[in-house]
C-alpha positions in Angstrom: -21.0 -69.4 -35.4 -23.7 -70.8 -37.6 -23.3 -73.9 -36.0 -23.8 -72.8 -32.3 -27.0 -70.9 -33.8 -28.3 -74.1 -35.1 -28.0 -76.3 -32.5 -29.2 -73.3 -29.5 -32.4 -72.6 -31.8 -32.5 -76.8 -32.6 -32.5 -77.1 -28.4 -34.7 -74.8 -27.8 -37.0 -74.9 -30.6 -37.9 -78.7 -28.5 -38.0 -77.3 -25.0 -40.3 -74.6 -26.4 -42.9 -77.6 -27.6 -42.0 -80.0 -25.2 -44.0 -76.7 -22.8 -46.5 -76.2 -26.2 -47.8 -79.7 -25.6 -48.7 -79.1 -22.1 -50.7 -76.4 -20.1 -49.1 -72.8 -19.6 -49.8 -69.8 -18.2 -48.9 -66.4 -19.8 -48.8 -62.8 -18.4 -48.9 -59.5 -19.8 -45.7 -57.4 -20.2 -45.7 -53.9 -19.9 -46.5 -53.2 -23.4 -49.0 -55.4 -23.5 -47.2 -58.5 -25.1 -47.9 -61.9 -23.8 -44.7 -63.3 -22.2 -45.3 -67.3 -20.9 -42.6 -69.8 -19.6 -41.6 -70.9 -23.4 -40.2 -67.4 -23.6 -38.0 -67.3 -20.8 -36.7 -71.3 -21.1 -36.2 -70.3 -24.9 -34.0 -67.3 -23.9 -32.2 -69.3 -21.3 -30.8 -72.1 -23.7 -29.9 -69.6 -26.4 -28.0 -67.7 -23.8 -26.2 -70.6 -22.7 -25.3 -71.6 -26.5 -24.2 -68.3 -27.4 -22.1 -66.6 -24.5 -19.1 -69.4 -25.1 -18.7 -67.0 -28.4 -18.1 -64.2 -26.6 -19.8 -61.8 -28.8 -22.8 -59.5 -27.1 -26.3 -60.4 -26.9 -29.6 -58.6 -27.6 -32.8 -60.6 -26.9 -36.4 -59.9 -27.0 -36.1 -61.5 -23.6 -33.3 -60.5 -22.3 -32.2 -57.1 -20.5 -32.3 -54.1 -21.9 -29.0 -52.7 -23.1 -28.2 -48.7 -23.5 -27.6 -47.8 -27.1 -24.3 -45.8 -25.9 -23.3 -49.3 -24.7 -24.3 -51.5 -27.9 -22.9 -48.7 -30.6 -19.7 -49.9 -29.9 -20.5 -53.7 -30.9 -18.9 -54.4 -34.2 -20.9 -58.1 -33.8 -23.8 -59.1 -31.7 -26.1 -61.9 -31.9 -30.0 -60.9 -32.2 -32.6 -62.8 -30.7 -36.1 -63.5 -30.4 -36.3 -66.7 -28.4 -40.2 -67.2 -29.5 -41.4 -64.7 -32.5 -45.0 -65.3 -32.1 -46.1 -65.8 -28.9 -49.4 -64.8 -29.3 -49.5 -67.8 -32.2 -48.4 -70.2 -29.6 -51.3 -69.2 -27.2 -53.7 -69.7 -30.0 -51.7 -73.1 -31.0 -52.0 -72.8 -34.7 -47.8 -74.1 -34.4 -46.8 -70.7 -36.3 -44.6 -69.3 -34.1 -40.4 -69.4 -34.5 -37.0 -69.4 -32.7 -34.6 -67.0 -34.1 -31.4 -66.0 -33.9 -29.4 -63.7 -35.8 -26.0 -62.3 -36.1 -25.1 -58.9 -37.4 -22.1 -57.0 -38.1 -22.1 -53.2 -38.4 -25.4 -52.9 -38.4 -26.2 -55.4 -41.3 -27.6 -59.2 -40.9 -24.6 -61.8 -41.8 -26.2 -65.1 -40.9 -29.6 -66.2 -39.1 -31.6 -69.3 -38.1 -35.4 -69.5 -37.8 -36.5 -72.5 -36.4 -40.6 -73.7 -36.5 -41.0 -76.6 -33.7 -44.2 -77.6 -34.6 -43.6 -77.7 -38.5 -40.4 -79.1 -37.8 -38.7 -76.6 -40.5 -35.4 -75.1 -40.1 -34.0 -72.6 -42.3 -30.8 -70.8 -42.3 -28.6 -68.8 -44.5 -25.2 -66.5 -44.0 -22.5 -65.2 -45.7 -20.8 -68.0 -46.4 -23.3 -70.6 -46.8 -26.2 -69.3 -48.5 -29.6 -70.2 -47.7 -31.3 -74.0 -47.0 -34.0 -75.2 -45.4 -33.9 -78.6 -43.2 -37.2 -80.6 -42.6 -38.5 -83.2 -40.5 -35.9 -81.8 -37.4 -35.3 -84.3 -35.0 -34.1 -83.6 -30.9 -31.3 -85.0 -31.6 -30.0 -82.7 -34.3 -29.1 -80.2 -32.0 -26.1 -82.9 -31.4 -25.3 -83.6 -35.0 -22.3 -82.3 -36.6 -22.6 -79.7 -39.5 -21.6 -82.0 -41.7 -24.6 -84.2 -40.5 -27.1 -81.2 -41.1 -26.2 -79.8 -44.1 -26.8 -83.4 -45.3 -30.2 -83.4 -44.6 -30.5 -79.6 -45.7 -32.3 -78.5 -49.1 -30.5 -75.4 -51.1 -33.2 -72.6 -51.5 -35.2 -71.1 -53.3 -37.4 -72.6 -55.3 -39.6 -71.3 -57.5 -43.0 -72.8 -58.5 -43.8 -71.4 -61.8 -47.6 -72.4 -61.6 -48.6 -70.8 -59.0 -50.1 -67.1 -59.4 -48.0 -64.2 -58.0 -48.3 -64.5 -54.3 -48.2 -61.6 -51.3 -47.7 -62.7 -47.8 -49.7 -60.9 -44.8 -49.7 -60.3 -41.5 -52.8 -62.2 -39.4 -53.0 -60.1 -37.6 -51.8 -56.6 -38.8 -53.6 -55.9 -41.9 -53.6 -52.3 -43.0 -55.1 -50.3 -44.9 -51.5 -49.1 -46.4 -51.3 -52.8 -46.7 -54.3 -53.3 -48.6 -53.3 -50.4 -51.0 -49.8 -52.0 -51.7 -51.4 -55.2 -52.6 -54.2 -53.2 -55.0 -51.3 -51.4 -56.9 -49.6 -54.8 -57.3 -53.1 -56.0 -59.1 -52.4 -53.2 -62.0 -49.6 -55.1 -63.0 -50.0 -58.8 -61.6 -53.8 -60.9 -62.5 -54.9 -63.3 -60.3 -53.2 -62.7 -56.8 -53.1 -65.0 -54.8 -53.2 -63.9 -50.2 -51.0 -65.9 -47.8 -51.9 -65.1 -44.0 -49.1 -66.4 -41.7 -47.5 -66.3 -38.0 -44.4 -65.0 -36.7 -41.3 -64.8 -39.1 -42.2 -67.4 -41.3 -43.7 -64.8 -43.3 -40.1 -63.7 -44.1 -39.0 -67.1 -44.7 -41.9 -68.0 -47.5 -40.7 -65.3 -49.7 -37.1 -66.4 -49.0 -37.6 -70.2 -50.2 -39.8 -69.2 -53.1 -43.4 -70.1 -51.7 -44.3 -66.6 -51.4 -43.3 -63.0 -54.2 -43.4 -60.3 -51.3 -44.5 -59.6 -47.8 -45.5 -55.8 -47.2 -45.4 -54.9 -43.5 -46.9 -51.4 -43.0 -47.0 -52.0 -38.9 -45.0 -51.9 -36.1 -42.1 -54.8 -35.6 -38.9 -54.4 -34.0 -35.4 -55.4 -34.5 -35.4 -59.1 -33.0 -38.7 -59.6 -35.3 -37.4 -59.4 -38.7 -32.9 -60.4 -38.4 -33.0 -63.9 -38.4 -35.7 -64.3 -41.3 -33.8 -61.0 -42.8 -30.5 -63.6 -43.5 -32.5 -66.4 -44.6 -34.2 -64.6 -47.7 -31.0 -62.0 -48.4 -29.0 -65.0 -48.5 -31.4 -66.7 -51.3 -31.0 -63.5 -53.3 -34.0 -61.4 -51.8 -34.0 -58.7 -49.3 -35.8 -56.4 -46.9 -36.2 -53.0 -47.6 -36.6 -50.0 -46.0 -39.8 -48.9 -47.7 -39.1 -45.3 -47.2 -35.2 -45.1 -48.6 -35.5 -48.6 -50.3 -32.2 -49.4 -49.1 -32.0 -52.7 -46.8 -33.1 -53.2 -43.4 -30.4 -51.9 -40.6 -30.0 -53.2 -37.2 -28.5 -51.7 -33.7 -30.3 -48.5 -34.4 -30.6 -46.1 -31.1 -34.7 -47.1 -31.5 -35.4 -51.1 -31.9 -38.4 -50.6 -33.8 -38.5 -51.1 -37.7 -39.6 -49.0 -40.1 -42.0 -50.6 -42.4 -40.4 -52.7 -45.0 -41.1 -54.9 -47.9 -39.7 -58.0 -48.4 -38.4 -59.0 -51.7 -38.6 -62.1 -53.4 -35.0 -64.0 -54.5 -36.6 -64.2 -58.1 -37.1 -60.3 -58.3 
């Protein structure tokens, strides 16, 4: 299963900037999202990838499914065929392919992919997390074997660098800036990381970041795939009201805020 996520988010992590590259139009969905081709050609070759498994699918871009219809799935692949769409309009290259699969209602593997960056991380069950850099097209034909060769075991911690938060761009609170002042009573010398789409997730999963507070809405697609790649470093994501992880397949899609923990504690 990993290997069909890798190679559907390898594929379309290219087609995605092959459109990135060129001119696009976007429209406005009815919540007021931006929706532009990359989307829907994202969705499409993910699709194609992951209905030879068999297993459901729920996509950002895909149609909606009842919840007396998905709370039978004991697996179902989550995906968000481009998490930051509004990042890719701006083109500061932050935004992400993901794809994540979950089993009763907890993450068990995940891929996020960053086109521009060329960065691919991915971590499950029964591979733990790694990160793969410098992508190339043609990975999305190589063997696993041939990936995890070129695939780097993480976390890693830098222990020079001052204690470090991740943020939102564009959803900065004013819960969020509390959180981040009760963090200075006990941590000197802070240091703010703003970033796109789920790579947010993903710093605190390979060590470049301590914790990511997000006191805002996201929904389920948003948060799985980068959800597997730091719980599978040793992190998690918390539910910041119960402090127990992050569950998926809930009758509503949207999170509650969370808090991203860091591999290292």
């Amino acid at each position: 299963m990993l290997e069909i996520a890798l190679k559907a988010s390898i594929e379309a992590g290219f087609k995605v900037l092959e459109i990135y590259k060129n001119d696009f139009d976007f429209i406005l969905k009815s919540d007021r999202s931006p929706l532009t081709v990359a989307d829907t050609a994202s969705n499409d070759i993910i699709s194609s990838y992951l209905e030879k498994t068999g297993i459901p699918v729920l996509s950002e871009e895909g149609k909606e499914v009842a919840f007396e219809e998905r709370r039978k799935w004991e697996y179902f692949w989550m995906v968000d065929p481009l998490d930051g769409t509004k990042e890719f309009i701006k083109r500061n290259g932050e935004f992400t392919i993901n794809v994540a699969l979950i089993h009763r209602q907890k993450v068990i593997g995940g891929v996020v992919f960053a086109p521009v960056l060329k960065d691919l991380y991915f971590g499950s069950v029964e591979t733990a997390s790694m990160k793969i850099e410098n992508v190339l097209e043609g990975d999305s034909s190589s063997s696993m074997d041939e990936l995890f060769s070129k695939a780097n075991s993480i976390p890693e911690k830098d222990v020079g660098r001052a204690f470090t938060v991740v943020a939102s761009k564009s959803h900065m609170t004013s819960e969020t800036e509390g959180f981040i002042n009760d963090l200075k009573k006990t941590h000197s010398g802070i240091s703010i990381l703003s970033k796109g789409s789920s790579l947010k997730i993903c710093m605190v999963g390979e060590g470049t970041a301590d914790v990511y507070p997000r006191f805002a809405p996201t929904m389920e697609w948003d948060t799985a795939a980068g959800h597997a790649v730091v719980k599978f470093a040793g992190g998690n994501i918390l539910n910041n009201d119960t402090k127990s992880e992050l569950l998926y397949n809930k009758e509503s899609l949207l999170n509650p805020w969370f808090v991203v923990i860091s591999p290292f504690g």
